[in-house]
Steps between C-alpha positions, in 0.01 A plus 500: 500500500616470113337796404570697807819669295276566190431897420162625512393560104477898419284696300750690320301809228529437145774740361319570201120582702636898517578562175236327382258703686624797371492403158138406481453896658651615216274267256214633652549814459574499150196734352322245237677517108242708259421432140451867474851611487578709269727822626869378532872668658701464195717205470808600657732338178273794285556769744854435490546578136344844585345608774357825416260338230290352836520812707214773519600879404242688629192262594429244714192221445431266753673415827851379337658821496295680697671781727768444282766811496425737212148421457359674754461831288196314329307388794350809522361544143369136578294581759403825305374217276353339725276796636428577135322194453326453835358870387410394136359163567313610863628179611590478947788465590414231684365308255835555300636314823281218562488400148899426484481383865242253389764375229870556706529102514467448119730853438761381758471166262593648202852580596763270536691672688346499899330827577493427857717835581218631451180504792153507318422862546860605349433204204164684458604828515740436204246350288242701494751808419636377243214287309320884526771683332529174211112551459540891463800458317328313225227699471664807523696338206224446256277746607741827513191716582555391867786623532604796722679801468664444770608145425863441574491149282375568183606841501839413543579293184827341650314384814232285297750325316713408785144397656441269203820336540487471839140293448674277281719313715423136682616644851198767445190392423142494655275223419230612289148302681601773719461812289212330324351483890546806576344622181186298548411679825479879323249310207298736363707830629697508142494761347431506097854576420592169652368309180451210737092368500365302744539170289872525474544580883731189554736554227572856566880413635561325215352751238696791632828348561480357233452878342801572728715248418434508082544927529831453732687230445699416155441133488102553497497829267392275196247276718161418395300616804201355362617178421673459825211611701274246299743207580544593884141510560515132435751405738575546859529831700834729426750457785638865479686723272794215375241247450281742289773581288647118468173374380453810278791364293496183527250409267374164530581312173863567545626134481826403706692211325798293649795507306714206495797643567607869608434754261560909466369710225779623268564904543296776304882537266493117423180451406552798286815412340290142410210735296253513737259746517346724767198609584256680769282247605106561414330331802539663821614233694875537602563088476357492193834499302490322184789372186273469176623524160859623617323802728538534841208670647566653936234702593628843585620571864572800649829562694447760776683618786322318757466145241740315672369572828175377440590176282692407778224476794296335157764246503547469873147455543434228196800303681303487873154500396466312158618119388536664120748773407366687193680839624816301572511347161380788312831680664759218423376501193555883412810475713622244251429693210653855601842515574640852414412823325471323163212297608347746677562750182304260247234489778465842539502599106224160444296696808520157667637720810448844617777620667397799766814455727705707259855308463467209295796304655216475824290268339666233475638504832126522631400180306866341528464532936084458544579076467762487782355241767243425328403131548359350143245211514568168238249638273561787305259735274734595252662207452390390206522846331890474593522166357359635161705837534877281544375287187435760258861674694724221442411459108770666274266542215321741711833664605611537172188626315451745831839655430447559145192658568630708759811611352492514118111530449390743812492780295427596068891605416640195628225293354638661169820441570462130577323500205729675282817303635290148417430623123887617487615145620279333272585707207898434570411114491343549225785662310758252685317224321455697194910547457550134598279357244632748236887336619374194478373556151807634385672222599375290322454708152 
């Protein structure tokens, strides 16, 4: 037949069926993106530039560097902590555990980093441990009556500041619904000294970290705690630690602008060579730098040991968790402005900066490297200040009347002098003109 020599038709697999199949595995088992977020791993561009400014000393918070070598010497004062409040508040232990298993779905949320190493009792385990010992920790902080005699922390005055810088940093926070959780199931078991009433129950985290924060870390030393508290109570629940802080200082009338081209403020030695004027800023907001009248008014900041360290997880925070970068521009912006020892000598004698670090040449170097891989958004906050700054720089009247200010009238005997040498040159034109009109009168007699 014709079709006798025809092959049979085979069914031969789609090549692509296999991989396929595994790839929609792997889609569905992708846990479900949270708007919650808000503990990060550093950037790995920022840990580059310096990767101790990320790393804990002494303390670990959370599961990110849990077990990590060198921390384990504070476990145990954690759980000391720990036992301290489950005997203070009369609070079970199992309650401790079935409130943060109740909420190990929205914790696990909260960091972007997967916590899966970790099985629920483990996850648990660290949690409760360590939101204890922040809870004591605070109070034990504003409340010093509470404190032991056998205390190793605040006994020990090196091992609460490493603590507080170890608190500061993105890797190592807690989220705070979780203390304030925590705290809500030992209500009414306070004790006077606490200064906490039953009205104020849910902003106890905030209150004394806030404390914390304003009595340990330079940025927040001139804060308004008042003021601040007022304005938080009005907006959505602090994150943690980083967040507090951010929206501590970033007030919210600061106004970004866009420039329309790129712009730098000139350094601290320009702008004085051009006459301008410094001046410790009144208000008590950092960004609130103003030019008026030829003054330059910085609020005061205070360079510590540990300053870099924690202006560094500010940054690296603001750049994963915030579409504005108030810290980041606040930094450029001082970056730009000191250079050397010079700048940082005018700030120092104006009080603009307080220099606890010892050797002056450091401070420049801390603001000079803070910047590096930093990513800058279009709009800037300062940018109209440096606009206004480079104007009143590039004029030569201002140059000019600046130098004779600052060399030849800065002090009484030179103002004398100047004085004394204009008279004298006047005094010789005078008598030049008096011989050549007596010449000229002879002349013609």
């Amino acid at each position: 037949m014709e079709g006798s020599n025809q092959a049979a038709p085979v069914d031969i697999e789609n090549p692509y069926i296999p991989l396929e199949t595994s790839m929609r595995r792997e889609l569905g088992r992708l846990s479900p993106s949270s708007s919650s977020c808000c503990i990060y791993r550093v950037p790995e561009r920022l840990r580059r530039v310096n990767e101790n400014a990320y790393k804990p000393r002494v303390v670990s918070i959370g599961p990110l560097h849990h077990g990590k070598k060198g921390l384990e010497a504070m476990e145990e004062h954690k759980k000391r902590y720990l036992q301290e409040f489950l005997c203070r508040t009369k609070v079970s232990l199992e309650d401790c555990i079935k409130k943060i298993k109740d909420k190990e779905a929205r914790l696990r949320s909260c960091y972007a980093e997967e916590t899966n190493g970790f099985s629920s009792d483990e996850f648990v385990r660290i949690i409760l441990v360590d939101a204890a010992f922040i809870i004591e920790l605070l109070l034990k902080h504003n409340c010093r009556t509470q404190i032991k005699a056998n205390d190793r922390i605040f006994n020990k005055p090196r091992i609460i500041l490493d603590i507080v810088t170890d608190m500061l940093l993105l890797e190592n926070q807690l989220p705070f619904f979780i203390l304030e959780d925590l705290f809500y199931l030992q209500e009414g078991t306070l004790s006077s000294d606490s200064h906490t009433s039953d009205d104020r129950l849910s902003t106890f985290v905030t209150d004394h970290s806030l404390n914390f924060c304003t009595e340990r870390m330079s940025l927040m030393r001139e804060a308004d705690q008042e003021f601040i508290l007022e304005r938080l109570s009005s907006t959505k629940k602090v994150e943690h630690f980083l967040d507090l802080i951010i929206r501590s200082l970033c007030q919210p009338e600061v106004v970004r602008s866009i420039p329309e081209d790129y712009v730098t403020a000139p350094s601290v030695t320009e702008l004085h060579q051009a006459g301008v004027k410094f001046k410790v800023g009144s208000r008590k907001n950092i960004f609130d730098i103003r030019f008026t009248n030829v003054i330059l008014e910085i609020p005061k900041i205070q360079v510590e040991d540990d300053t870099w360290i924690s202006l560094r997880n500010l940054l690296a925070f603001e750049q994963c968790h915030y579409m504005h970068n108030h810290i980041c521009d606040y930094m450029l912006f001082m970056d730009a402005c000191v250079n050397n020892a010079s700048d940082v000598d005018l700030l120092l004698e104006r009080g603009i900066i307080q220099n606890v670090l010892g050797d002056t040449k450091d401070v420049p170097a801390l603001f000079n490297n803070l910047c590096i891989e930093i990513f800058t958004s279009e709009s800037f906050t300062f940018a109209n200040l440096c606009q206004d700054l480079n104007r009143y720089c590039s004029s030569e009247r201002h140059k000019m009347m600046a130098n004779l200010r600052q060399n030849y009238f800065n002090a009484p005997w030179r103002t004398l002098s100047v004085i004394a040498a204009i008279v004298l040159l006047i005094l010789t034109l005078i008598q030049t003109l008096c011989s050549i009109i007596s010449a000229a009168r002879d002349n013609r007699a």
